[in-house]
Short mmCIF file of the C-alpha atoms (twelve columns), coordinates in Angstrom:
data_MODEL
# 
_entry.id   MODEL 
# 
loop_
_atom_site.group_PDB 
_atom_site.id 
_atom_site.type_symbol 
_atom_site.label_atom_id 
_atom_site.label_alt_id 
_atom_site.label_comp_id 
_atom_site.label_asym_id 
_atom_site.label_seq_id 
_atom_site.Cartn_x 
_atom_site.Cartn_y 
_atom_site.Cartn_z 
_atom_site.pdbx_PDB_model_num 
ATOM 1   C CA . UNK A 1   -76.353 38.278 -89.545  1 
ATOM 2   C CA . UNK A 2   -74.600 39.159 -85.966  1 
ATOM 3   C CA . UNK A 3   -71.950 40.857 -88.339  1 
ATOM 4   C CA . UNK A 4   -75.023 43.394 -90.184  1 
ATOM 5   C CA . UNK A 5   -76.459 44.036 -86.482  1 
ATOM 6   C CA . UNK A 6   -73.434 45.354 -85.046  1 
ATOM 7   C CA . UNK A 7   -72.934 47.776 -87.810  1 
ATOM 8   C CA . UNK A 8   -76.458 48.659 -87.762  1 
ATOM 9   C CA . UNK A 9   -75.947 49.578 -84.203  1 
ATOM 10  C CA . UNK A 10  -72.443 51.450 -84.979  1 
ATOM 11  C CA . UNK A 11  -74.383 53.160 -87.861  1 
ATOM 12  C CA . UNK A 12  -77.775 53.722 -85.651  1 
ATOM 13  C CA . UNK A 13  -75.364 55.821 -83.043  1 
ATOM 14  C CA . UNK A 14  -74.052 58.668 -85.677  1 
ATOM 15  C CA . UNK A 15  -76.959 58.133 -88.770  1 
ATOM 16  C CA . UNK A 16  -79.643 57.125 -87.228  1 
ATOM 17  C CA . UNK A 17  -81.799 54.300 -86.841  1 
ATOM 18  C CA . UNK A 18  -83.942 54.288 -89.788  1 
ATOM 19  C CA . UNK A 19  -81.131 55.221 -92.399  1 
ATOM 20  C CA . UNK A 20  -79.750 52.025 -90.596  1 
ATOM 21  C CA . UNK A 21  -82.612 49.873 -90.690  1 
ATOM 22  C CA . UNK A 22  -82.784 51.128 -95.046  1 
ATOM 23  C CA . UNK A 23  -79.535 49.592 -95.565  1 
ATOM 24  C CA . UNK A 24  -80.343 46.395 -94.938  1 
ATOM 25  C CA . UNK A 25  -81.011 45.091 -97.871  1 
ATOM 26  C CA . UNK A 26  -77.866 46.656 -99.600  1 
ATOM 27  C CA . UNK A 27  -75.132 45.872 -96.676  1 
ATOM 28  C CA . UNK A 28  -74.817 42.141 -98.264  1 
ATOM 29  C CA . UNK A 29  -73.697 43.792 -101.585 1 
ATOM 30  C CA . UNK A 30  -71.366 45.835 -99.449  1 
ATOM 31  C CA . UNK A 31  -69.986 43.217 -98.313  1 
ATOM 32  C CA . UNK A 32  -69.507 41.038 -101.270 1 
ATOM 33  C CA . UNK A 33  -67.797 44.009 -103.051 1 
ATOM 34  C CA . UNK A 34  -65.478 44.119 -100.389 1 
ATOM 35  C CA . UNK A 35  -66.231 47.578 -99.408  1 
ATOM 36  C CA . UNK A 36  -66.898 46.401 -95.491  1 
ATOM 37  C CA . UNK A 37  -65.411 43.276 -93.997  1 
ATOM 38  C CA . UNK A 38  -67.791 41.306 -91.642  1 
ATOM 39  C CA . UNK A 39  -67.198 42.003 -87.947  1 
ATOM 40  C CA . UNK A 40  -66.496 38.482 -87.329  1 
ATOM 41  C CA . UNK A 41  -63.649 38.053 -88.488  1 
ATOM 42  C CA . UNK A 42  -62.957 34.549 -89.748  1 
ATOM 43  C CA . UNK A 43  -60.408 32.000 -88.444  1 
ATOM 44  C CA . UNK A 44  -57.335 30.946 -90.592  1 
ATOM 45  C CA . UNK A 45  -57.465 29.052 -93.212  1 
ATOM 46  C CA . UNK A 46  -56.365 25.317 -93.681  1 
ATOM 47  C CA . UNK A 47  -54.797 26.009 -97.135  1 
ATOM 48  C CA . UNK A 48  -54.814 29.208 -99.296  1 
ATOM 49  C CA . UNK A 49  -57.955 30.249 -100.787 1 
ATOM 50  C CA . UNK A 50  -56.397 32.731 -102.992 1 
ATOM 51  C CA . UNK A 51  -53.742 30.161 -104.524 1 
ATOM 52  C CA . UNK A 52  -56.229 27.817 -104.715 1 
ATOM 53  C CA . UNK A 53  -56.755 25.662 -107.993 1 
ATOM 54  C CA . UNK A 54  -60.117 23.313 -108.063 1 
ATOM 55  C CA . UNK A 55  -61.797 21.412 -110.976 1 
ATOM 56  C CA . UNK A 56  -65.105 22.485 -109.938 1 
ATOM 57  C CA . UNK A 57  -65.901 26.304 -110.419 1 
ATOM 58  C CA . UNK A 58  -67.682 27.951 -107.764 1 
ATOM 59  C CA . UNK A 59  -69.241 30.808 -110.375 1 
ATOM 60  C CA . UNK A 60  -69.984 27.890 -112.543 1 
ATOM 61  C CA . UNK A 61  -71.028 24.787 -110.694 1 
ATOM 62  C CA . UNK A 62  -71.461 25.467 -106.714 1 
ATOM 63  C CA . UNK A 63  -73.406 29.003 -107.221 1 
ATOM 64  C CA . UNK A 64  -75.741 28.196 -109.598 1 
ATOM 65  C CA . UNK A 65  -76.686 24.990 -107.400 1 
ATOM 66  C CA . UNK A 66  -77.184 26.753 -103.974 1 
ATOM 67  C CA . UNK A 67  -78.770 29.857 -106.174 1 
ATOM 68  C CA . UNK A 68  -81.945 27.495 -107.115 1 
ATOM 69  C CA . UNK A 69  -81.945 24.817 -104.213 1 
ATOM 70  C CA . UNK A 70  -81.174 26.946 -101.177 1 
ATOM 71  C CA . UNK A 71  -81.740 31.113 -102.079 1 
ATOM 72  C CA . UNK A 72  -85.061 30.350 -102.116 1 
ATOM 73  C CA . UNK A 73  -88.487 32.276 -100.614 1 
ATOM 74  C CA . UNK A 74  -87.489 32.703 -97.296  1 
ATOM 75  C CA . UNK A 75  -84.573 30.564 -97.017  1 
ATOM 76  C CA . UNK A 76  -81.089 31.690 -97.789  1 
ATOM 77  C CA . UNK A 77  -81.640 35.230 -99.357  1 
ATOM 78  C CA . UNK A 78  -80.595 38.483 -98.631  1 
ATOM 79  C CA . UNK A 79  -83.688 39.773 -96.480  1 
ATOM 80  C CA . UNK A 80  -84.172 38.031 -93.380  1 
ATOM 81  C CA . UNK A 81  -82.110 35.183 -94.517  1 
ATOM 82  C CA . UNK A 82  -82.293 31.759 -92.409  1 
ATOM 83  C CA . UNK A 83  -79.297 31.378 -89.643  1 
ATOM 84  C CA . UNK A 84  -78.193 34.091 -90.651  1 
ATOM 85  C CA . UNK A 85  -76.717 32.877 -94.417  1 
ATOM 86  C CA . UNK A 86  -76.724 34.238 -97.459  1 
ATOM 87  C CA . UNK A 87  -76.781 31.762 -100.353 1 
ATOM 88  C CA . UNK A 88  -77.834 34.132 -103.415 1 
ATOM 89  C CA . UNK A 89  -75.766 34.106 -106.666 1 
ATOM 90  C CA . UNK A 90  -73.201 36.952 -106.061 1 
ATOM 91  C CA . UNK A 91  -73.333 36.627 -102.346 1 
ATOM 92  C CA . UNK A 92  -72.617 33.283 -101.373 1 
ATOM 93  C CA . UNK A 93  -68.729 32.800 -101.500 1 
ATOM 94  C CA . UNK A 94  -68.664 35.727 -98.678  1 
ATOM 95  C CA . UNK A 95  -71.197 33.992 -96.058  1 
ATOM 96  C CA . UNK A 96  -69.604 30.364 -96.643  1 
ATOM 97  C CA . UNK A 97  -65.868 30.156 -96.646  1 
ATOM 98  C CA . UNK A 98  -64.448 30.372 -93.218  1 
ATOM 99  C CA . UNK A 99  -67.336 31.212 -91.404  1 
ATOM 100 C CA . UNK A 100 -67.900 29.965 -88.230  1 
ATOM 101 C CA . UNK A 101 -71.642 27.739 -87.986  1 
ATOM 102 C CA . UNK A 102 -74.146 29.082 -86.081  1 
ATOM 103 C CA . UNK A 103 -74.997 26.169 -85.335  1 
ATOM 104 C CA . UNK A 104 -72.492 23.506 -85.045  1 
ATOM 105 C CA . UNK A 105 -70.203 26.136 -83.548  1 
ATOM 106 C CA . UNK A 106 -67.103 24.076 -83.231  1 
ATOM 107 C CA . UNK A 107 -67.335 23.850 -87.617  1 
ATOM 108 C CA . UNK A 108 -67.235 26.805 -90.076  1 
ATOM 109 C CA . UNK A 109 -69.797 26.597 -93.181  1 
ATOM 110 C CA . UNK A 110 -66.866 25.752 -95.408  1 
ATOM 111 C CA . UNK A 111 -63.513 24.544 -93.839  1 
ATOM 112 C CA . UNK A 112 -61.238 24.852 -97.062  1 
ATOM 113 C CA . UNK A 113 -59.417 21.824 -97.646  1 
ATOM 114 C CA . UNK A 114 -61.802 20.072 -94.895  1 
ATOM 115 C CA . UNK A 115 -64.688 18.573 -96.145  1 
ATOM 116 C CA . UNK A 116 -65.720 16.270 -93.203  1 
ATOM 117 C CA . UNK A 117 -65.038 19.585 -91.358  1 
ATOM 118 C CA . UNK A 118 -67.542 21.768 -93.334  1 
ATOM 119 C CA . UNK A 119 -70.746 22.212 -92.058  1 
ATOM 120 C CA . UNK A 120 -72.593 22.880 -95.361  1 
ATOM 121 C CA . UNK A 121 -71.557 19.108 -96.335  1 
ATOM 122 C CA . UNK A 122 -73.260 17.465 -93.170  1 
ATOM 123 C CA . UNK A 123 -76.368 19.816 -93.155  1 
ATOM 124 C CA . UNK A 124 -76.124 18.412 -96.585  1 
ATOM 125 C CA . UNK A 125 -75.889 15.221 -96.008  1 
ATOM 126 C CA . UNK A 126 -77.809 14.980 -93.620  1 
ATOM 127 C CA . UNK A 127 -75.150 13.882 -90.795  1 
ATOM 128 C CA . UNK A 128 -75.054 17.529 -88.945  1 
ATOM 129 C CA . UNK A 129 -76.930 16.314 -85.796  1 
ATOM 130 C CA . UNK A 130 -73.572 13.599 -85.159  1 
ATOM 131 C CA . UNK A 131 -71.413 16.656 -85.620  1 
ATOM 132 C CA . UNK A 132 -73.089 18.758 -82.896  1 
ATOM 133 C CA . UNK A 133 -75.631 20.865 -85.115  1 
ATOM 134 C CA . UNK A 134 -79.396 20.952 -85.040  1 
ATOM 135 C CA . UNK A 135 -82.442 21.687 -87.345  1 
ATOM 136 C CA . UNK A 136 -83.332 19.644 -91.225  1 
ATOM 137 C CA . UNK A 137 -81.093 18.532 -93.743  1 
ATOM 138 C CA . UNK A 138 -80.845 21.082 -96.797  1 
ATOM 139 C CA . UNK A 139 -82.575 21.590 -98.821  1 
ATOM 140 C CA . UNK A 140 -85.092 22.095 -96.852  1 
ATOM 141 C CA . UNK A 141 -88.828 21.092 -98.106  1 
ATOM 142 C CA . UNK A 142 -86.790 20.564 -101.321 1 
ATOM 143 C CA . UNK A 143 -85.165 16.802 -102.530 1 
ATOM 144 C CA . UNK A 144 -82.074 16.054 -100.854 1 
ATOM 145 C CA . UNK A 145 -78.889 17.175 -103.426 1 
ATOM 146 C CA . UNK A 146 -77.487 14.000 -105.597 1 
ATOM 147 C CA . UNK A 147 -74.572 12.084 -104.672 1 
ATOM 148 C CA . UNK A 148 -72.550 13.973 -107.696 1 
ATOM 149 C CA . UNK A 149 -74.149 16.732 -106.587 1 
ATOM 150 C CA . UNK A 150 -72.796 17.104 -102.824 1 
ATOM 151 C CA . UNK A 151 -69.214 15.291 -104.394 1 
ATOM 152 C CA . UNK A 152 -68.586 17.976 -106.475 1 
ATOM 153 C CA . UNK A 153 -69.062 20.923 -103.325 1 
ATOM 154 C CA . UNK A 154 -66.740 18.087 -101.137 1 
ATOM 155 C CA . UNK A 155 -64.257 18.146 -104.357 1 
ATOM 156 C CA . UNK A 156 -64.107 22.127 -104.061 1 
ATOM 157 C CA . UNK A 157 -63.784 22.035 -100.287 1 
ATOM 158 C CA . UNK A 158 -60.924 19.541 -100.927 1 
ATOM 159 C CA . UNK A 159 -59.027 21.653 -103.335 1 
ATOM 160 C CA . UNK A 160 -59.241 24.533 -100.720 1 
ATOM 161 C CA . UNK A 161 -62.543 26.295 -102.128 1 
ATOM 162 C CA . UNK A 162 -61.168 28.922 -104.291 1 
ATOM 163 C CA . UNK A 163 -63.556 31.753 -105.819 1 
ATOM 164 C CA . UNK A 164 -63.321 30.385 -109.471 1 
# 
């Protein structure tokens, strides 16, 4: 995460290196508790996320999906995690909504209230080369998500991707 290296290197300047280097694996919970806000900063929002209202839960529905098809050995997970994203239970809500793709950089991960905007929903599908992105579809070296499956994470998007 370009966010973790810069504080590594703000950290590595008045701790040291290697006290740096050991908090990798703790800066995402950090993060997720709010204690540290990621260095790049994301843009504003298309709708509220904090007034938001969905019929799909994140905690409930979204999570536990990207938990088991994408925070897997050596894909999404919190040590050395692939471009850069986070998708572990706990974690995930902090790495997706409003931040910008790494690799279709004109889209963030989750646009809330944008689906066709959201990156994670063409990786998804399978359409994120025609949006300007690069690399597999997602899962990778998994089966492709249903059609109910990748509906319900466009239906959150829609209803502006609240933390429920």
């Amino acid at each position: 995460m370009k966010c973790v290296e810069l504080l590594f290197d703000t950290l590595a300047g008045k701790v040291g290196a290697a006290v740096a280097r050991n908090l990798s694996a703790t800066l995402p919970a950090i993060f997720a508790l709010g204690l540290v806000v990621p260095l790049a900063a994301p843009a504003l929002a298309a709708c509220d996320v904090a007034e938001a209202k969905s019929t799909v839960s994140f905690s409930k529905t979204i999570e536990p999906l990207l938990d088991v098809t994408c925070a897997v050995a050596k894909c999404h997970v919190p040590i050395n995690p692939m471009e850069e994203l986070i998708l572990q239970k706990d974690l995930a809500y902090h790495f997706l909504v409003n931040i910008k793709s790494l690799e279709a950089t004109n889209l963030r991960i989750v646009d809330p209230g944008n689906p066709e905007g959201s990156y994670l929903l063409h990786k998804l599908r399978g359409t994120h080369i025609e949006v300007g992105g690069m690399g597999e579809r997602m899962p990778f070296d998994l089966p492709p998500l249903t059609d109910d499956q990748i509906g319900m994470i466009a239906t959150w998007i829609k209803d502006c991707s609240p933390r429920n």
